[in-house]
Backbone as ProteinMPNN parsed JSONL, in Angstrom:
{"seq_chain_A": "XXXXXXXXXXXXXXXXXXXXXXXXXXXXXXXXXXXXXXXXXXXXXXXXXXXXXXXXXXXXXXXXXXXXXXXXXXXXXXXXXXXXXXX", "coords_chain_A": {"N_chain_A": [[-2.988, -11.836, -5.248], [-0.747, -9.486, -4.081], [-1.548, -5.664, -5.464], [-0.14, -2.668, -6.746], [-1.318, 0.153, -6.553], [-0.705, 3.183, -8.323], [0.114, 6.3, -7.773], [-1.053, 8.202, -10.097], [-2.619, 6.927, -11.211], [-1.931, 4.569, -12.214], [-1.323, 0.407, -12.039], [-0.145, -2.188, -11.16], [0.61, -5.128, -10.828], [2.108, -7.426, -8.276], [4.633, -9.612, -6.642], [4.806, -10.774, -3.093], [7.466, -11.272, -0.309], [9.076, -14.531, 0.329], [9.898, -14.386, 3.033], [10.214, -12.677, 5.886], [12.028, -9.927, 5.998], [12.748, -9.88, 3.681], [9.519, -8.719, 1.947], [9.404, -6.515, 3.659], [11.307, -5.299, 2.392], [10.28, -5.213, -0.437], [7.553, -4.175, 0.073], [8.259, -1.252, 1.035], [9.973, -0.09, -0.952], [7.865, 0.007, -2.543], [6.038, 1.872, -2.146], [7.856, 4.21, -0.945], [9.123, 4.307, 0.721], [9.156, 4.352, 5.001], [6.57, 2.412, 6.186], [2.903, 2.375, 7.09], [-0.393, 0.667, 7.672], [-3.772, 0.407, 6.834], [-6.602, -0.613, 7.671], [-8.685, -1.784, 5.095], [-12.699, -1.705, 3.936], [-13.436, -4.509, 2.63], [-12.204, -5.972, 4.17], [-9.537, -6.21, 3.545], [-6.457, -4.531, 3.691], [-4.664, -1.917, 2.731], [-1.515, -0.614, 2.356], [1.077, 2.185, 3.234], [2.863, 5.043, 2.929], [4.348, 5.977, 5.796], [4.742, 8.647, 6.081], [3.351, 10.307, 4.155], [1.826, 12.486, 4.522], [3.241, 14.592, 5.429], [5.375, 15.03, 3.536], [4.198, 15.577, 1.595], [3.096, 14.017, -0.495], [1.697, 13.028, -4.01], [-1.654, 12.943, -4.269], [-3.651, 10.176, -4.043], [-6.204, 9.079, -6.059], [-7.479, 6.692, -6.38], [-6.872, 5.079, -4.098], [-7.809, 6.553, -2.19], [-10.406, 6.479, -2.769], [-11.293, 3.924, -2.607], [-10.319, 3.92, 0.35], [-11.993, 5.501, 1.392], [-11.029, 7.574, 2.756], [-8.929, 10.566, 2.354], [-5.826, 9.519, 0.877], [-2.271, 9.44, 0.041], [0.283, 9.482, -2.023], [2.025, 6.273, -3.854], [0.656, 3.13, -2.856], [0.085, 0.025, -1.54], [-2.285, -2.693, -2.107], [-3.466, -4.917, -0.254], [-4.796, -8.413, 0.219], [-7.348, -9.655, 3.181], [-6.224, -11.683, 3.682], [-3.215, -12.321, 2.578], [-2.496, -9.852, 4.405], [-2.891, -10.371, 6.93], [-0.93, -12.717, 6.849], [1.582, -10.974, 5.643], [1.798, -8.629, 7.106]], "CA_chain_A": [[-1.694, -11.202, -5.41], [-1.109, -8.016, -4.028], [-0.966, -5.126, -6.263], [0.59, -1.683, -6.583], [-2.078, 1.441, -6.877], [0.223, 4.397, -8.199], [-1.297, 8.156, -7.416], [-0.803, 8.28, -11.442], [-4.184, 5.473, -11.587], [-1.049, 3.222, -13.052], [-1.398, -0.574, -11.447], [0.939, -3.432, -10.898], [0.484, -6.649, -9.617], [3.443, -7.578, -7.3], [4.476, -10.971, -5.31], [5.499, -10.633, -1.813], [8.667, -12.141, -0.276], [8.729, -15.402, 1.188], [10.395, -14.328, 4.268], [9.894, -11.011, 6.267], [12.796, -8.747, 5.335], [12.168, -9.579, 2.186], [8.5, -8.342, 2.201], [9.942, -5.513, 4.179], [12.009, -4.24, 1.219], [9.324, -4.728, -1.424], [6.72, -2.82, 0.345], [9.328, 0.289, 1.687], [10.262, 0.414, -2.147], [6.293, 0.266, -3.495], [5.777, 3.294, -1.545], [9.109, 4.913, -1.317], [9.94, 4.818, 2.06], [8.587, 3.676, 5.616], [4.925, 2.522, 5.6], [2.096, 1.799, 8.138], [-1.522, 0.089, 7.357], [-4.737, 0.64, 7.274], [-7.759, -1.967, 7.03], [-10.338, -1.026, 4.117], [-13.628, -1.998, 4.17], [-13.795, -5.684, 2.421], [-11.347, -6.702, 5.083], [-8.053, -6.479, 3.282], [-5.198, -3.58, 3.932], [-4.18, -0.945, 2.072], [0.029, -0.544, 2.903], [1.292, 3.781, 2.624], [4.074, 5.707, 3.224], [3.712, 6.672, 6.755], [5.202, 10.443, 5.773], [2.842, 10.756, 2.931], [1.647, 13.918, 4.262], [4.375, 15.43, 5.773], [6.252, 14.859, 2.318], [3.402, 16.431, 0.562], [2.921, 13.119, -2.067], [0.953, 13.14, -4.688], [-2.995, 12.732, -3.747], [-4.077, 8.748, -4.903], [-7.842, 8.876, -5.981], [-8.534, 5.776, -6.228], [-6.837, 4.541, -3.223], [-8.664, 7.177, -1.906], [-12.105, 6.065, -2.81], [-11.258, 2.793, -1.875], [-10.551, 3.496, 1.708], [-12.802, 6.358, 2.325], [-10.269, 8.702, 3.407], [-7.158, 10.854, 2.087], [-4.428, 8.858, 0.647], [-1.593, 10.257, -1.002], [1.715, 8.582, -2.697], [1.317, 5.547, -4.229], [0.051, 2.103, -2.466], [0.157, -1.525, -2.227], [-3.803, -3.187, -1.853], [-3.126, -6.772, -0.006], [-5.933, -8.794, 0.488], [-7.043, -9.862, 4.25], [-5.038, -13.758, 3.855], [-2.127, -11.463, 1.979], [-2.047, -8.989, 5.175], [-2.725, -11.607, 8.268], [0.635, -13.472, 6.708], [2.581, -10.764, 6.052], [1.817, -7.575, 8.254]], "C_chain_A": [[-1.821, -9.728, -5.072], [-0.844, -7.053, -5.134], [-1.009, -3.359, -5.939], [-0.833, -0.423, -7.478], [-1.263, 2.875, -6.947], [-1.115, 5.739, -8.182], [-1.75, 8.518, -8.586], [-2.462, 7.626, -12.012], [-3.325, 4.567, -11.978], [-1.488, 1.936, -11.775], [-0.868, -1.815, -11.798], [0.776, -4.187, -10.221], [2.315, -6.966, -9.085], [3.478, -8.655, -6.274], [5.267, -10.218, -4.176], [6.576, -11.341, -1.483], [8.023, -13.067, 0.284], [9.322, -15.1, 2.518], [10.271, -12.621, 4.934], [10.701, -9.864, 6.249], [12.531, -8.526, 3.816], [10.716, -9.053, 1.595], [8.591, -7.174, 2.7], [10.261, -4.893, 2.66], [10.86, -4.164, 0.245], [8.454, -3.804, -0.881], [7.069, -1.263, 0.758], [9.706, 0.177, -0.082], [9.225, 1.089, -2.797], [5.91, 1.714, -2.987], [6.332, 4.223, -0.7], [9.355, 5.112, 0.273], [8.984, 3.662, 3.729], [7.326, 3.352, 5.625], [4.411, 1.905, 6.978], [0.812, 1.199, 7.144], [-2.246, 0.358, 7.448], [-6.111, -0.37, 7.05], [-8.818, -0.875, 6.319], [-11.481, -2.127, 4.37], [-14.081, -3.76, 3.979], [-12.628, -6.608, 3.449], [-9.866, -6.742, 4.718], [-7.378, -5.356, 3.458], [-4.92, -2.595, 2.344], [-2.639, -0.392, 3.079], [0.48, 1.037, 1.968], [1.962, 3.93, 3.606], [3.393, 6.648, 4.407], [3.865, 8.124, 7.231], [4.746, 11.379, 5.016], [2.199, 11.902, 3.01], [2.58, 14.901, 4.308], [5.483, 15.65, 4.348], [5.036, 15.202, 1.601], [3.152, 15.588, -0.739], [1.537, 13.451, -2.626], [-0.761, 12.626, -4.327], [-3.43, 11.431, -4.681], [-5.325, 8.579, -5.005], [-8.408, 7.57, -6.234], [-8.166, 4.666, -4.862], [-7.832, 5.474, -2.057], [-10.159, 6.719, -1.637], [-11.55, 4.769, -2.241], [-10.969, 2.521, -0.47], [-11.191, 4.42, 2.274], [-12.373, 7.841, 3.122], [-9.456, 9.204, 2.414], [-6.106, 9.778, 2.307], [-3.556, 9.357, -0.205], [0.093, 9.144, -1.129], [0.909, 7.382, -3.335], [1.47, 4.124, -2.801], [-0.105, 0.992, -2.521], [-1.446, -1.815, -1.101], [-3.165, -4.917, -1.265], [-4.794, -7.454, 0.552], [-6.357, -9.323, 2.217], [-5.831, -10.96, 4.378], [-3.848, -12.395, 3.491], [-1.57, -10.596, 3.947], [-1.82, -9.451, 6.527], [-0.819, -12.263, 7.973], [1.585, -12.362, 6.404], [2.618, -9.267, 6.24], [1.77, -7.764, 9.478]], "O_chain_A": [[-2.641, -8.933, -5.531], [0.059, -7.408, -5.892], [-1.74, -2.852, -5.088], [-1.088, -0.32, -8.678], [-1.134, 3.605, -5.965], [-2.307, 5.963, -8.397], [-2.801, 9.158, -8.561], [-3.14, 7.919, -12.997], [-3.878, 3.485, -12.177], [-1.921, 2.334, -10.694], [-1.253, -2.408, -12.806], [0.768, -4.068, -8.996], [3.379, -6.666, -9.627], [2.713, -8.746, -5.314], [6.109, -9.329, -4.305], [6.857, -12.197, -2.322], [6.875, -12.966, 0.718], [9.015, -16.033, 3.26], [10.265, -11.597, 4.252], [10.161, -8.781, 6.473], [12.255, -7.571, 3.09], [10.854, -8.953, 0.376], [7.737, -6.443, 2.199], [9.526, -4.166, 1.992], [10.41, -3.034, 0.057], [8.512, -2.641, -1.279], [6.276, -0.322, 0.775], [9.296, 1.323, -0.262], [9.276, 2.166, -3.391], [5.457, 2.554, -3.766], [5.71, 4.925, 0.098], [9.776, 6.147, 0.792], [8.399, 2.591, 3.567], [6.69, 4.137, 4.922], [5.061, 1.217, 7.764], [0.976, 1.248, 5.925], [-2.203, 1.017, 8.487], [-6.356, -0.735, 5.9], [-9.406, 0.156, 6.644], [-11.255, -3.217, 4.896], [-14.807, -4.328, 4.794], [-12.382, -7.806, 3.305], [-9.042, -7.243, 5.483], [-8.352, -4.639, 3.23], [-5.076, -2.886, 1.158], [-2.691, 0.089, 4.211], [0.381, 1.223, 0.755], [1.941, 3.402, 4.718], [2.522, 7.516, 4.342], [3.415, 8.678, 8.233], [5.09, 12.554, 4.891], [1.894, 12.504, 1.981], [2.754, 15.825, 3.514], [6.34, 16.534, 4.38], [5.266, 14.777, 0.469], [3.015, 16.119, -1.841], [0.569, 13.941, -2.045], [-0.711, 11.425, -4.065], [-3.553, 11.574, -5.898], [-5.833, 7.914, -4.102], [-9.618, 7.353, -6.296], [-8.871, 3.697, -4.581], [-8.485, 4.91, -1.179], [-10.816, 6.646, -0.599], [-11.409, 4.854, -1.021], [-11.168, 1.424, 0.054], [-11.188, 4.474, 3.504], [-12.982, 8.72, 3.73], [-9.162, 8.419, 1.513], [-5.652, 9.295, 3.345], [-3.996, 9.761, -1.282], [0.646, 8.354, -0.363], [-0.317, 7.307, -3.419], [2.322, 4.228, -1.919], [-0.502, 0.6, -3.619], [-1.691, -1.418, 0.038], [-2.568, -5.774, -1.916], [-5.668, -6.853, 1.177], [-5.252, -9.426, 2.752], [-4.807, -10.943, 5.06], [-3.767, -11.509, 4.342], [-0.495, -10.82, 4.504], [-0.861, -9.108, 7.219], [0.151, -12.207, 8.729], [2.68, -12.63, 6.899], [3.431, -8.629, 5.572], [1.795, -6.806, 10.252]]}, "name": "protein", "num_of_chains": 1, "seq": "XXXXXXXXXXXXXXXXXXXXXXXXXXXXXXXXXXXXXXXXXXXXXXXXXXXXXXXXXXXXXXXXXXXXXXXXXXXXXXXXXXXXXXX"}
């Protein structure tokens, strides 16, 4: 199940839609706006607000550590199966 890494350390598990608008809206809500992808290391995605610098969000340390880079706002973690079906 994917779940929701806020910049806060807060964390929420979260289902995806069954259909792809719907999946659309949950993830553009989880991290407040448009979002792109990035693959982390065990093969699964990390999904962020693709403005998150330019909008100056809050710095997420543990999405952070978990992909090795600067991440800021908060974050939805999908696993590879999770991100193959619906990215």
């Amino acid at each position: 199940m994917a779940e929701i890494l806020r910049y806060d350390a807060g964390r929420e598990s979260i289902g995806l839609g069954s259909y792809d608008v719907e999946t659309l809206q949950i993830l553009q809500k989880a991290v407040d706006g448009y979002f792109t992808a990035i693959r982390i290391r065990d093969g699964g995605f990390i999904v962020l607000n693709e403005d998150a610098d330019l909008r100056m969000l809050p710095l997420n340390p543990l999405a952070t550590a978990l992909a090795g880079t600067t991440i800021r706002g908060n974050v939805v973690v999908l696993s590879r199966e999770e991100g193959v079906e619906h990215l």
